[in-house]
N, C-alpha and C positions, 0 to 999 in steps of 0.2 A: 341846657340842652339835654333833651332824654335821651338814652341809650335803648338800644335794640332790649338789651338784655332789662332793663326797667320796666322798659313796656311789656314784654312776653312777662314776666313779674306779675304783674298790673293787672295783665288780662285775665291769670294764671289765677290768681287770687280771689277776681271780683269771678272766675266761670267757675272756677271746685274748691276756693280754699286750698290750693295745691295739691290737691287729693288724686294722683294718676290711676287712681280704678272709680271716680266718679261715672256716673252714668243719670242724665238729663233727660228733658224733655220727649217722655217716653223710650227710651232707647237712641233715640238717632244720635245725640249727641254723648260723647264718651270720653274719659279722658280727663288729664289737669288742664287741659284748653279746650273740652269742650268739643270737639269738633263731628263734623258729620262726613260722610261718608264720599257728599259730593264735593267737599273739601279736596280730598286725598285725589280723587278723580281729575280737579281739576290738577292740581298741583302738577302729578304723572303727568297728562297731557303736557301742559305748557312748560314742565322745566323736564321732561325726560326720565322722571323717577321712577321709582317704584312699589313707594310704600304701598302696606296693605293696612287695612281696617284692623286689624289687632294691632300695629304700631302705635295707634291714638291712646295705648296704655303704660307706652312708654318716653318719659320725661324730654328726654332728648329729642326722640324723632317727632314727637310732639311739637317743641319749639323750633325744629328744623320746618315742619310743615305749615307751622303757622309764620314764620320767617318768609318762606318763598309764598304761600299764598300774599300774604300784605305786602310783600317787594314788588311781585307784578299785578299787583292791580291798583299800589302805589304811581306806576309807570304809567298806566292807564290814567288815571286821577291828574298827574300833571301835565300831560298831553293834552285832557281834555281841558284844563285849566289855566294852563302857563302857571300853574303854584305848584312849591311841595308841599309835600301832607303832612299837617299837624298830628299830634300823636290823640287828636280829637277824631280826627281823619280816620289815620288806622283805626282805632277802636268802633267808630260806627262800620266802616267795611267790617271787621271779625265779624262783629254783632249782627248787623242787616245787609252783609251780604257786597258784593263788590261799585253797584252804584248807590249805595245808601247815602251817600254824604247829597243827594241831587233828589231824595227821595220828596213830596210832598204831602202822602198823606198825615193828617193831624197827629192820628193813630202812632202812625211808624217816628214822627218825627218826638211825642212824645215820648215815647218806648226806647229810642236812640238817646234821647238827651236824660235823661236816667239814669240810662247805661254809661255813658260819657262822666254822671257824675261819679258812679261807684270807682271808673276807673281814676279820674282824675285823684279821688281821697287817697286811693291806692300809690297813686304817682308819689304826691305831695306829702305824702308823711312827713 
């Protein structure tokens, strides 16, 4: 059984090497997870917070944000599936986004299972 704290790990590693002043894919993405802006947006919306876009450089509220983003859209995922989400699950949602696990293009599906492996090596140490 993976733990919360493995995977934020995992993701942590395969996005910046743990590195909390990385900075990605042109700017949008920042942070030791990586994250984008409309990340934090969502989050605020649906759980009531209020990170701001410099918090993505800080370790903690990092994995607090990527915590409640993959918890609800975990929620989402099993609703629409009657299953919980494998830590194969979370990681394509971080990766492609909250319905990526349902995605079809060849593109995305290749680019996700990729990403799925970097994390898994990561898990499985």
């Amino acid at each position: 059984m993976i733990t919360w704290s493995q995977l934020l790990l995992a993701l942590a590693m395969v996005e910046s090497s743990l590195n909390p002043f990385a900075i990605g894919d042109g700017g949008a993405s920042v942070g030791y997870l990586q994250i984008q802006t409309a990340v934090i947006q969502d989050v605020n919306t649906f759980c009531g917070t209020d990170y701001e876009p410099d918090d993505r450089f800080n370790i903690e509220k990092s994995r607090e944000i990527c915590f409640y983003y993959l918890d609800h859209w975990a929620k989402v995922y099993t609703k629409k599936t009657g299953k919980q989400p494998s830590p194969k699950v979370y990681a394509m949602i971080w990766n492609g986004g909250p319905y990526a696990w349902k995605k079809e293009n060849p593109d995305v599906k290749k680019r996700l299972a990729l990403y799925w492996s970097k994390v898994k090596k990561e898990l499985y140490k």
